[in-house]
C-alpha positions as CSV (number, residue, x, y, z in Angstrom):
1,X,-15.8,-38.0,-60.2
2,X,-12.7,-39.2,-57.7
3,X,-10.6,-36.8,-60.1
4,X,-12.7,-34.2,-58.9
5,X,-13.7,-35.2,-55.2
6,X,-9.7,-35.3,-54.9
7,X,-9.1,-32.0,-56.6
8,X,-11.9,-30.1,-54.3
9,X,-10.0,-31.5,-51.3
10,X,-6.8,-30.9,-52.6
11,X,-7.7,-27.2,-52.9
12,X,-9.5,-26.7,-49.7
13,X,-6.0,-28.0,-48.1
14,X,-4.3,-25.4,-49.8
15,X,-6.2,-22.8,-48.9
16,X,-6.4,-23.5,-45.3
17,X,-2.6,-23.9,-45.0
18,X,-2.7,-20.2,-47.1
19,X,-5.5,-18.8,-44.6
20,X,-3.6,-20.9,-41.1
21,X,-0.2,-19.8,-42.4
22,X,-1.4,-15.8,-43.0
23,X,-3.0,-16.0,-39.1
24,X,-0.3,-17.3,-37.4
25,X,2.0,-14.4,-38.9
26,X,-0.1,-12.3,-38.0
27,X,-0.3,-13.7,-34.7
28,X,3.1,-13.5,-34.3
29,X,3.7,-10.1,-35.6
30,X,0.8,-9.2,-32.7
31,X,2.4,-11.2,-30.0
32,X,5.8,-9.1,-30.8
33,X,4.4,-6.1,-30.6
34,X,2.9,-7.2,-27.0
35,X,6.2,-8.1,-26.0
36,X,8.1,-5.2,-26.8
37,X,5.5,-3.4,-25.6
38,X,5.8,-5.4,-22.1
39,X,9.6,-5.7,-22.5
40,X,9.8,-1.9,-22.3
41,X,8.1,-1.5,-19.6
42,X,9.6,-3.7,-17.8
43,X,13.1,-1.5,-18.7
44,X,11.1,1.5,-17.0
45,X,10.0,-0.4,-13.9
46,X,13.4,-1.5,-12.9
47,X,15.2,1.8,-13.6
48,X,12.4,3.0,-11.0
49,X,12.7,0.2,-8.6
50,X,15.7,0.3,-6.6
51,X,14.4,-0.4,-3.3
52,X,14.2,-3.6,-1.1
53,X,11.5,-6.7,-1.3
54,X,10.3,-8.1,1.8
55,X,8.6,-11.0,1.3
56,X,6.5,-11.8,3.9
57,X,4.7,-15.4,5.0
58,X,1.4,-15.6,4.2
59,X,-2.0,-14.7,5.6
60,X,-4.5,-17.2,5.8
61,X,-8.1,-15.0,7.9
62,X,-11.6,-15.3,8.1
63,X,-13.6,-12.3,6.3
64,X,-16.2,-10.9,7.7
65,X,-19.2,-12.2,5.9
66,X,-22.2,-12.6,8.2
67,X,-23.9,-14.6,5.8
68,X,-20.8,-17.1,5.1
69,X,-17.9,-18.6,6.3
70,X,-15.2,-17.4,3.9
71,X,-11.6,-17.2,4.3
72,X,-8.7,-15.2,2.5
73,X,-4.9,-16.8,1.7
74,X,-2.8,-13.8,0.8
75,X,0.9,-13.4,0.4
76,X,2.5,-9.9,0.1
77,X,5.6,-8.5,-1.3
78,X,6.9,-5.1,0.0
79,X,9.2,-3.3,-1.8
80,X,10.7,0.0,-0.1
81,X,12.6,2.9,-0.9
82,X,15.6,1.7,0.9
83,X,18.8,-0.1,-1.1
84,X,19.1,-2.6,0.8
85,X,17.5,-4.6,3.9
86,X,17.4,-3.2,7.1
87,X,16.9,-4.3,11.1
88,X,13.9,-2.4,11.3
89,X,11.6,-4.7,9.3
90,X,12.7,-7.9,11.3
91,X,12.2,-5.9,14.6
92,X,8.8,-4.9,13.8
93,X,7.5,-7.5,12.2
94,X,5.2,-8.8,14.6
95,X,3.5,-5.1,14.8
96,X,3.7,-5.2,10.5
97,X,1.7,-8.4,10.5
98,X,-0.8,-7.9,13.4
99,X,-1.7,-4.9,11.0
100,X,-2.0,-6.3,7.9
101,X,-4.2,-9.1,9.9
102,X,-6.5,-6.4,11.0
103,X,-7.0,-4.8,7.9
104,X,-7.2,-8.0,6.1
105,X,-9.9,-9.5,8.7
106,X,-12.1,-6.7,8.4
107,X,-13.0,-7.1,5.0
108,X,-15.6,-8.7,3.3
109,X,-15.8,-10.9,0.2
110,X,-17.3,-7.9,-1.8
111,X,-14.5,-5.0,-0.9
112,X,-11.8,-7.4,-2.6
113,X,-13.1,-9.5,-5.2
114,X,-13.0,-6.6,-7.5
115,X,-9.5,-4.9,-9.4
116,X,-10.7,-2.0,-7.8
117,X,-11.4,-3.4,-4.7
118,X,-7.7,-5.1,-4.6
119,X,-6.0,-2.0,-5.4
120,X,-8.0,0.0,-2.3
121,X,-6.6,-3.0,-0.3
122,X,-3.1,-2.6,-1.2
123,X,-2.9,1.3,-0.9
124,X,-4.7,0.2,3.2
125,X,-2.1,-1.9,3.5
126,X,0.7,0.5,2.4
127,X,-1.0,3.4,4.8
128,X,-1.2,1.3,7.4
129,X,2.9,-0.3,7.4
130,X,4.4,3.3,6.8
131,X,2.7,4.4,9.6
132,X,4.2,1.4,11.9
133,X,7.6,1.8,10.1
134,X,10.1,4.9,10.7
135,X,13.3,4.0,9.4
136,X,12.1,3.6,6.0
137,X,8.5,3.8,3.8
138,X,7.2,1.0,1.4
139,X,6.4,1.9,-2.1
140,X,4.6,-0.4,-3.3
141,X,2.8,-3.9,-1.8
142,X,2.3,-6.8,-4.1
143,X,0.1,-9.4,-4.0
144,X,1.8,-13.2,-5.1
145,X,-1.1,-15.3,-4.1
146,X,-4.7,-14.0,-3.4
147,X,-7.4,-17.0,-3.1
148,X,-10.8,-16.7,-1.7
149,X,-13.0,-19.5,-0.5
C-alpha cells in the first residue's frame, strides 16, 4: 500500500514538472514574441524621434471638484522637433508653465482619470505650448508621473 501511495506521488511529480516545464516554454516563447514585438517598435520610435526633451518640474494643483478636495502631481516631458536645446524654452518658461497650470487646474477628477481622458489632456497641453512658443513646436508631451488624490 506505501509501494503504491509512493508510486501515485511519484507520478503526479512527474507530470507536473512535464505540465510546469511545457508552460513556462511556452511562456517564454510568448514573452519573446512581446519583446520583439516591443523591441521593434522601439527601433521605429527612435528613427522618428530626433527632437529635444524638456523636462520640466512638476505640477502639483487643486482640480476643480466642487464636491471634493482633490489634487493632481504631474510631471511632463516635451519633446520637440528641434535637434538640439534652444534659449527659447528657458526664456519662456514661466509663460509655458503658467499655461500648463491653467489647463491643468481647470480639470476635474472625471476628464483625466480615463486613457482617453489623458490623451485629450496631453493634445491641450501640446495646443496650448505651441501656441506660446515660436521658435520651435513640441511633438509630443509625456506624462512621467500622474497621481491623483
Amino acid at each position: 500500500m506505501i509501494l503504491g501511495c509512493l508510486a501515485l506521488l511519484a507520478a503526479g511529480g512527474a507530470a507536473g514538472v512535464i505540465f510546469l516545464g511545457a508552460k513556462s516554454q511556452e511562456e517564454s516563447s510568448l514573452l519573446g514574441r512581446v519583446q520583439s514585438l516591443f523591441a521593434g517598435g522601439k527601433k521605429t520610435a527612435e528613427s522618428k524621434s530626433q527632437g529635444h526633451m524638456y523636462k520640466m518640474e512638476p505640477f502639483l494643483v487643486n482640480l476643480l471638484d466642487p464636491a471634493q478636495l482633490r489634487y493632481l502631481k504631474i510631471t511632463l516631458h516635451l519633446e520637440t522637433d528641434q535637434g538640439k536645446a534652444g534659449e527659447e524654452y528657458e526664456k519662456r518658461l514661466p509663460q509655458l508653465r503658467d499655461g500648463v497650470l491653467t489647463i491643468l487646474s481647470s480639470k476635474n477628477y472625471k476628464d483625466i482619470i480615463t486613457a482617453e481622458g489623458k490623451s485629450a489632456l496631453r493634445d491641450e497641453i501640446k495646443a496650448k505650448l505651441n501656441q506660446l512658443l515660436s521658435g520651435f513646436k513640441v511633438q509630443n508631451v509625456y506624462f512621467t508621473e500622474f497621481v491623483v488624490q
